[in-house]
N, C-alpha and C positions, 0 to 999 in steps of 0.2 A: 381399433383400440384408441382408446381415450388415450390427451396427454396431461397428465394431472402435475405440474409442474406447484414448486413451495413456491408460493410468493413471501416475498421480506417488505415491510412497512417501516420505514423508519418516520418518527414522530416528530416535528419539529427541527428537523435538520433535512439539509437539500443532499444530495448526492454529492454533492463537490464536498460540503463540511465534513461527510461522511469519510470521504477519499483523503482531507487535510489530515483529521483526526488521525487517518491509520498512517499517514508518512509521520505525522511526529511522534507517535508511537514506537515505530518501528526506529526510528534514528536515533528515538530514545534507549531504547534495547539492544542499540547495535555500541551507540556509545560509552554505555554502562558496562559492555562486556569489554571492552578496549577497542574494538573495531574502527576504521576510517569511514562512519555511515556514508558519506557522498560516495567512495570510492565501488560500499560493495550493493549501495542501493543500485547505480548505473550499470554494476556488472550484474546486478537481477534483470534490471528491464533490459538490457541489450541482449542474454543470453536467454533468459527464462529460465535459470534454473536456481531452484529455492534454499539451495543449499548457503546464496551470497549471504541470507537473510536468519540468524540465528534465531535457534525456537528458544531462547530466554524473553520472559515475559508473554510467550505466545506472537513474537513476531512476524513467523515465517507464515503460521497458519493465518495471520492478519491482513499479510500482503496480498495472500492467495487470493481471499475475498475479492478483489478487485485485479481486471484485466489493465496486464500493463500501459497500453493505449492510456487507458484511463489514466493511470500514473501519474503517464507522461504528459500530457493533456493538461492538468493539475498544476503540473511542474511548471508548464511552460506558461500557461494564464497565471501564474502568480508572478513568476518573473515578469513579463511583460507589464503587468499592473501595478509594479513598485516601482 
C-alpha cells in the first residue's frame, strides 16, 4: 500500500517564521483571555497536554501544528540571538 501523505507548502516564509508566527499568536490568545502566556506555554511543552493552551482565537489547534521540539528550538535560537 502506497503512503499518500498531505504535503503543506508554505509560500514565502521559512519554517522557523512559521513557528514564530504561531508562539505570538498563541501568547496572544492566552493573554487576551487573562492567562500567564509564559507560565502555561512551558507547561505545554514540558507536559504535552493541550489543554495549557486555550482554544480562544484557535490557539490550541495552532500549537498542535507544530511538535514541541520545534517550540522549543524556536525559543531557544531566539533567546540566544538577542
Amino acid at each position: 500500500m502506497e503512503n499518500y501523505e498531505t504535503q503543506k507548502f508554505q509560500f514565502g516564509i521559512s519554517r522557523e517564521e512559521y513557528i514564530k508566527t504561531i508562539i505570538t499568536s498563541v501568547y496572544a490568545a492566552l493573554e487576551e483571555k487573562g492567562y500567564n502566556p509564559v507560565s502555561q506555554m512551558v507547561g505545554y511543552i514540558l507536559s504535552g497536554d493541550p489543554t495549557y493552551i486555550t482554544s480562544h482565537n484557535n490557539a490550541r489547534s495552532l500549537i498542535r501544528k507544530v511538535e514541541r521540539d520545534e517550540l522549543l528550538e524556536v525559543l531557544v535560537k531566539e533567546y540566544v540571538n538577542k
